[in-house]
C-alpha positions as a Markdown table, in Angstrom:
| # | Residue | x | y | z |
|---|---|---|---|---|
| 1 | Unk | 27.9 | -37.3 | -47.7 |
| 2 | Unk | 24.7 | -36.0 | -49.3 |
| 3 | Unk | 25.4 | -34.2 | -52.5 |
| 4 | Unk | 29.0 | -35.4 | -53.0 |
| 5 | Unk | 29.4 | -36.5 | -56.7 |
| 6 | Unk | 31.8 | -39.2 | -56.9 |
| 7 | Unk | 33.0 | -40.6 | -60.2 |
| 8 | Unk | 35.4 | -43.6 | -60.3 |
| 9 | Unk | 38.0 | -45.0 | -62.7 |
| 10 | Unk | 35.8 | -48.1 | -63.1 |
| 11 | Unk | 32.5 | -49.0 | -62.0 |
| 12 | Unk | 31.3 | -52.6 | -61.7 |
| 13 | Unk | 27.7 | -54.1 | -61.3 |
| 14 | Unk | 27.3 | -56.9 | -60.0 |
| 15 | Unk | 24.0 | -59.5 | -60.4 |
| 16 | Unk | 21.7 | -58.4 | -57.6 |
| 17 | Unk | 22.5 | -54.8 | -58.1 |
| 18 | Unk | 25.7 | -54.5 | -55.8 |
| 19 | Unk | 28.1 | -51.7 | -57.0 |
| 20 | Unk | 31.9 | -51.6 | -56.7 |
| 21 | Unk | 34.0 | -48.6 | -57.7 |
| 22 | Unk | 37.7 | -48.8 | -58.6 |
| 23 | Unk | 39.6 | -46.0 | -57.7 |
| 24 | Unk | 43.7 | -45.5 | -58.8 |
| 25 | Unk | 45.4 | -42.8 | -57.5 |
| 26 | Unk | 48.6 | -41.3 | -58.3 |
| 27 | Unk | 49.5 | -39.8 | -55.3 |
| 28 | Unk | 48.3 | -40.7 | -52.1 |
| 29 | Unk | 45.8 | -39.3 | -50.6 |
| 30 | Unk | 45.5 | -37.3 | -46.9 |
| 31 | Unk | 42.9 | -38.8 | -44.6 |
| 32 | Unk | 40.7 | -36.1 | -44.8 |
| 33 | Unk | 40.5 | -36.6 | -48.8 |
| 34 | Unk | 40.2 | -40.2 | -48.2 |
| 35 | Unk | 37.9 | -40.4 | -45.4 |
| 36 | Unk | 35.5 | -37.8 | -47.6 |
| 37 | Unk | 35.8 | -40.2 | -50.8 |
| 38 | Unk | 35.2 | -43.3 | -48.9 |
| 39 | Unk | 32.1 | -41.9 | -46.8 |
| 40 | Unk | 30.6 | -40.5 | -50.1 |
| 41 | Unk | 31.1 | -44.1 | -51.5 |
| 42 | Unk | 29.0 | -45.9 | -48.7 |
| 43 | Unk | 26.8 | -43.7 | -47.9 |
| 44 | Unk | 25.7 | -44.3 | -51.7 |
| 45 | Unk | 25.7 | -47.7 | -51.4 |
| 46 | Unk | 28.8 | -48.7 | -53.4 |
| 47 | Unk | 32.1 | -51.0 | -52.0 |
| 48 | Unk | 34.9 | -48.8 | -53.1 |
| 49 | Unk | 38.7 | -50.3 | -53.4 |
């Protein structure tokens, strides 16, 4: 999604510039919340789990 900011509970590079972002939730989350999380992730580039 272009323009979503996303910031994650912890944010790992790795060597050769691959990202992953740790997210911990409290609750769970509705698709919808999910699916727009997710999609802002990868569309930046960044495994999220």
């Amino acid at each position: 999604m272009t323009g979503t900011r996303l910031r994650s509970d912890v944010k790992a590079e790795l060597a050769g510039g691959r990202q992953l972002a740790f997210e911990i939730q409290r609750k769970p989350l509705d698709f919808k919340d999910w699916d727009r999380r997710h999609g802002g992730y990868q569309n930046g580039g960044v495994r999220d789990l």
